[in-house]
N, C-alpha and C positions, 0 to 999 in steps of 0.2 A: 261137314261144316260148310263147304262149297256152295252147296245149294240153298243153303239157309241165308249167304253172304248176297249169292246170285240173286233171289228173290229177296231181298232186303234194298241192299244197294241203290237202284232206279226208285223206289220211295224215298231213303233218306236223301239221297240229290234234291230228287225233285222239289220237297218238301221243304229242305232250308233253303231254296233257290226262291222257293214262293215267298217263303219270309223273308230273305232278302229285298225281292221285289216289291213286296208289300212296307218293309222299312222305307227303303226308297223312295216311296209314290208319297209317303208321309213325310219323309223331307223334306220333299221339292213342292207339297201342299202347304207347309208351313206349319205341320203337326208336328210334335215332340216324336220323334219317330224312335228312340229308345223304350220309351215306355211302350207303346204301338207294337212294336215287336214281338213284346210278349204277350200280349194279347194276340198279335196276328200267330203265334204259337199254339198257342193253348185252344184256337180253331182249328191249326192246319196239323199238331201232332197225331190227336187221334184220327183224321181221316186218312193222312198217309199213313197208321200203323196197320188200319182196319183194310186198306187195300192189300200192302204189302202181305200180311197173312192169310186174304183171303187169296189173293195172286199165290201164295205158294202152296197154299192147301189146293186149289184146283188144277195149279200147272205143274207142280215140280211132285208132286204129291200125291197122284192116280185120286181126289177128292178128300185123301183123310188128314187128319190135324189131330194130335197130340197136343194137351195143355201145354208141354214142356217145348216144343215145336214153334207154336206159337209164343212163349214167350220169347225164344231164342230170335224170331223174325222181328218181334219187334223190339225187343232190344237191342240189335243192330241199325232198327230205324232210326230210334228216338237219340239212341246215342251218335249217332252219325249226324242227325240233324240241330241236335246240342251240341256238339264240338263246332261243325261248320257255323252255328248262327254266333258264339262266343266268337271265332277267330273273327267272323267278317263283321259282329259289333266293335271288338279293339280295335281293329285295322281303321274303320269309318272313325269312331273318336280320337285316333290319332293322325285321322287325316283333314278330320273336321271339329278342332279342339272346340270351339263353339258349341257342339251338339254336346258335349260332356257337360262341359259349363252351364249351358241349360237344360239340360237333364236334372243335373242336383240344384240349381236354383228350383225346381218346380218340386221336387222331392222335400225343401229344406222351406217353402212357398204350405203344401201341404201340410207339414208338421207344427208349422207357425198359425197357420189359420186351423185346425183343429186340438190346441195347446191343450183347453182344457178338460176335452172331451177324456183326451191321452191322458194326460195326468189324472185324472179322476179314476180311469181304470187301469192303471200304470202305477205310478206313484215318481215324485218331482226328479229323481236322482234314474230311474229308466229313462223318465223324456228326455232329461237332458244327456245320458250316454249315448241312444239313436243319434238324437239329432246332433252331438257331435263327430258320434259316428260317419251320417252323412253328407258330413261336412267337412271330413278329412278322405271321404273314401276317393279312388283310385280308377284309372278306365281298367284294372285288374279286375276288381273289385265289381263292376257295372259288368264284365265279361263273365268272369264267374258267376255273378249271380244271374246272370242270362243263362249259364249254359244248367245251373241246379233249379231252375224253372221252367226246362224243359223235361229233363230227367226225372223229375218226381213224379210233374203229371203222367209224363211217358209210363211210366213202369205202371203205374195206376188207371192208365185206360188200357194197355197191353194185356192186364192181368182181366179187365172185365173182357179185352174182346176176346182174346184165348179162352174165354168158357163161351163165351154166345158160339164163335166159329167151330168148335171142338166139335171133332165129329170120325169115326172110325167105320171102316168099312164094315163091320158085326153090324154096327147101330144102321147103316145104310140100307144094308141087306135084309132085317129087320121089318124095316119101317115101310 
């Protein structure tokens, strides 16, 4: 399990460091950098899970990869880079109450300027549970769902690159 941790780890850092960086740079530009975040996500997950496994299938790995291998590396990535962009999302919105507060002004902005659209494919009593949904939610709430929008995707680009990377010394020797 050691080696799975070792060739994980240096990705999931790196990787929620970048998003942090990237939150950041969208602050201080005057972007909603909550929302940003997940998008700067959902670019930087899959390319640090695709290093991290291909990093352990050639270094720690004499070149072979097991489906099972690779998911285990990048489930170590994606989760490691989920929990650290949650913690340092709460930490920022509670240290920059303002950024929550327009976070859900632009969220609660969103659901008011496309009312009808929602309600037509919703129906009036869904639109109005969301939107007081997030209208009562929480920087828990903004944290959690940060960190279950990395994890979904995570496990779902993990699972296509652990079959493109998969590759066993037979199949090497082979080919």
């Amino acid at each position: 399990m050691n080696r799975y941790w070792n060739a994980a780890y240096p990705f999931g850092f790196s990787g929620a460091g970048l998003c942090l960086l990237g939150m950041l740079v969208m602050y201080f530009l005057d972007v909603e950098p909550v929302s940003m975040n997940l998008i700067i996500g959902y670019i930087f997950t899959p390319i640090f899970v695709f290093f991290a496994i291909k990093s352990f299938r050639d270094s720690y790995n004499q070149g072979e990869l097991f489906f099972s291998q690779g998911m285990t590396v990048g489930f170590f990535v994606y989760t490691l880079m989920a929990v650290l962009s949650a913690l340092y999302v709460l930490i920022f919105l509670q240290v920059e109450p303002q950024a929550f507060e327009t976070f859900r002004q632009v969220n609660l902005n969103l659901m008011l300027d496309n009312q009808e659209v929602l309600k037509e494919q919703l129906n009036e009593k869904a639109y109005t549970d969301t939107y007081d949904s997030i209208a009562d939610m929480s920087r828990w709430d903004v944290a959690i769902n940060d960190f279950l929008r990395k994890i979904f995707p995570g496990l779902f680009f993990t699972i296509i690159i652990s079959i493109i990377l998969k590759r066993s010394n037979q199949s090497t020797q082979h080919s």
